[in-house]
C-alpha positions as a printed Julia matrix, in Angstrom:
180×3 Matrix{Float64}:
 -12.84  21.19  -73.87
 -16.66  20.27  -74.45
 -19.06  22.78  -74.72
 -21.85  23.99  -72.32
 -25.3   22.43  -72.79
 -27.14  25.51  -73.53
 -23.82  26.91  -76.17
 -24.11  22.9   -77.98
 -27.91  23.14  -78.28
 -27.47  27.02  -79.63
 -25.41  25.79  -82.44
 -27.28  22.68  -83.34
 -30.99  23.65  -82.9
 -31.97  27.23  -81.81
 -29.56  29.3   -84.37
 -31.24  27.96  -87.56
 -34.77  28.11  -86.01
 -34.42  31.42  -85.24
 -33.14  32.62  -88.69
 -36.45  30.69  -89.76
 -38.66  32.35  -87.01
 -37.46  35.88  -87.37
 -37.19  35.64  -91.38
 -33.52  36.97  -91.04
 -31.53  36.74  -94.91
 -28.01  35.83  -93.27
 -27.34  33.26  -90.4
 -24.53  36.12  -88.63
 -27.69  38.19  -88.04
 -29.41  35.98  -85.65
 -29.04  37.33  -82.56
 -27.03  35.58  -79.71
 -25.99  36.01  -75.93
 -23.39  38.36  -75.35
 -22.7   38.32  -72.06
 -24.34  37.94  -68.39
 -23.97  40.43  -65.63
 -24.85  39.02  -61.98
 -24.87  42.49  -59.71
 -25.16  43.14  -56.1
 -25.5   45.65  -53.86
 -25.46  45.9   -50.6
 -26.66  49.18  -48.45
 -24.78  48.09  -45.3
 -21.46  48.19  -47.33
 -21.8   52.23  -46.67
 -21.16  51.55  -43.05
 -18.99  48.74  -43.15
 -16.73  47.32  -45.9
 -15.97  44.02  -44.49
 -19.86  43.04  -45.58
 -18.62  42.95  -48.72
 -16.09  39.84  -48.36
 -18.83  37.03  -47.48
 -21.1   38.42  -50.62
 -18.3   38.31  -52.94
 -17.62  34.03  -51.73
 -21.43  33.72  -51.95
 -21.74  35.37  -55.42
 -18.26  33.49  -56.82
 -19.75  30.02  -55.73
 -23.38  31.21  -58.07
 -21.4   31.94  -60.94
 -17.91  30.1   -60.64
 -15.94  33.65  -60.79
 -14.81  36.21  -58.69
 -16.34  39.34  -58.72
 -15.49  42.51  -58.52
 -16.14  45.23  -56.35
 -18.34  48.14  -57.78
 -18.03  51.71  -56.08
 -20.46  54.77  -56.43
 -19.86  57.72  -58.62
 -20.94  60.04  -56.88
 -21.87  61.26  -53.66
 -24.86  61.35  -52.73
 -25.69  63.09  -48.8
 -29.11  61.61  -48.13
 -27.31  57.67  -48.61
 -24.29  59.07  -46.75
 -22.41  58.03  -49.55
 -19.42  59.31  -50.84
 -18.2   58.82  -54.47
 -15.44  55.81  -54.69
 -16.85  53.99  -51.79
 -17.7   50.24  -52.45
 -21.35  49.8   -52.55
 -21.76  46.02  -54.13
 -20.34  43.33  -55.93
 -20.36  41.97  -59.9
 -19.4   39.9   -61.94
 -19.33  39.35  -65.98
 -20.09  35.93  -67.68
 -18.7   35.44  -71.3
 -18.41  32.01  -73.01
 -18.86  28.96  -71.17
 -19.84  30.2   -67.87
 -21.82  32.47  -69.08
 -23.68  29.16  -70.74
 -23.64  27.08  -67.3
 -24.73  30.03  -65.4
 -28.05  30.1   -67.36
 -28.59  26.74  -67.52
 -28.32  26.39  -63.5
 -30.71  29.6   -63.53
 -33.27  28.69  -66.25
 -33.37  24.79  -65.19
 -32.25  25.11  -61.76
 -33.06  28.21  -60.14
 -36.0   29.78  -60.64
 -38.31  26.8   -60.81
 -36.98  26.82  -57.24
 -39.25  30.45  -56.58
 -41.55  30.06  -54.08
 -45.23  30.72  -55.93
 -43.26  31.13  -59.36
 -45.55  31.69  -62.69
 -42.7   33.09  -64.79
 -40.78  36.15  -65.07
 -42.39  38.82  -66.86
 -40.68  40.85  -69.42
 -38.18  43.14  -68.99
 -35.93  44.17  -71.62
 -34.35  47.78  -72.45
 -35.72  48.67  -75.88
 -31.44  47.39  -76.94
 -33.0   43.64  -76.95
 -31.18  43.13  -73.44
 -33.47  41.17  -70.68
 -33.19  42.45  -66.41
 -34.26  40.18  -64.28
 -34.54  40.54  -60.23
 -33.9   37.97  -58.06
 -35.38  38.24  -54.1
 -33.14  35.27  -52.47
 -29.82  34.3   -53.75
 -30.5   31.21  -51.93
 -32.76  29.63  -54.8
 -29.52  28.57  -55.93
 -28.69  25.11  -55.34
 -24.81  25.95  -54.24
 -25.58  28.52  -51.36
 -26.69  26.49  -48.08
 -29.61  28.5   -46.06
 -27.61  29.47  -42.95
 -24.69  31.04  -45.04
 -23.67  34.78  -43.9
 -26.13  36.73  -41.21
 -28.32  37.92  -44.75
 -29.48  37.12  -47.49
 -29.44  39.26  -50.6
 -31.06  39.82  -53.09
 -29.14  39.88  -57.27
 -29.81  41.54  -60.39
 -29.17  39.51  -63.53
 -28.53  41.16  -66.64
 -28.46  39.11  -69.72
 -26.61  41.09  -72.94
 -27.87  39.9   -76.51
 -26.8   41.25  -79.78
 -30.55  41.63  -80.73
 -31.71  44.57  -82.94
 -34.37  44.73  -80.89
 -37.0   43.29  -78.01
 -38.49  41.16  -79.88
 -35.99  39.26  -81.31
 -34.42  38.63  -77.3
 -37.43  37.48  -76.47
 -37.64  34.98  -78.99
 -33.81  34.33  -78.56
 -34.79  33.86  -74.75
 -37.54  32.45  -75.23
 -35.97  29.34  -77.31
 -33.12  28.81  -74.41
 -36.33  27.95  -72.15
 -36.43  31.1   -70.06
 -39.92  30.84  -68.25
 -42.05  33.76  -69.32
 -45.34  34.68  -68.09
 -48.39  33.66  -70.22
């Protein structure tokens, strides 16, 4: 099975630059991707459950797996939410899809941002990166008219970075668009 774009040009180019960039001793500590985490939830799943259904086909055709469904911990009386309810949908990325997935985001996607001048920078302190998307329809698999809404998804990409600055530069070199 051949590799994704972004995994092939990981191994040939942007693993030894990095070592050189970051001045790392040993090639295992450059940092890498972990994992992606697409996430969303939806409000009007507290009142009816069946929302859920045509958010989980939408967010399976984005990322080419079916999600899951995530339910609240606790209760919470001002939400009228009770713990165990399902509040949203998710999905994890490893390996190759995890690869396509940012290559259709990166290349793809959020060029297609209305008014876009990069994302700004949002990582955790743990070198992992959040990033906030308004319209899932930026994506070039979900048609306009699909479902009665459209919703918005959180992307959360996992590295094995030490730190923030080392994602960034680990982000940085797969292309990701950052403001100037």
């Amino acid at each position: 099975m051949a590799k994704a774009r972004l995994e092939e040009l990981y191994n040939t180019k942007i693993r030894s630059q990095l070592k050189k960039d970051l001045e790392l001793k040993n090639i295992m500590e450059v940092p890498k991707i972990s994992k992606v985490v697409v996430n969303v939830g939806i409000k009007d799943a507290v009142k009816d459950s069946k929302v859920l259904k045509p958010v989980a086909e939408v967010v399976a055709k984005i990322t080419g797996q079916m999600p899951v469904r995530t339910v609240a911990k606790k209760s919470i009386a001002g939400f009228k939410l009770r713990e165990g309810m399902p509040i949203g949908v998710k999905v994890t990325l490893r390996r190759r899809r995890m690869y396509e997935f940012l290559d259709r985001l990166i290349n793809v996607a959020l060029p297609e941002v209305r008014d876009f001048q990069g994302v700004t920078k949002n990582f955790d302190r743990r070198g992992n990166y959040n990033l906030g998307i308004k319209e899932w329809i930026v994506f070039p698999e979900i048609e306009y008219n699909v479902g009665d809404k459209i919703y918005g998804l959180n992307v959360t990409i996992a590295t094995t970075a030490r730190n923030d600055e080392h994602a960034f530069q680990l982000l940085k070199s797969f292309g990701m668009p950052f403001k100037k």
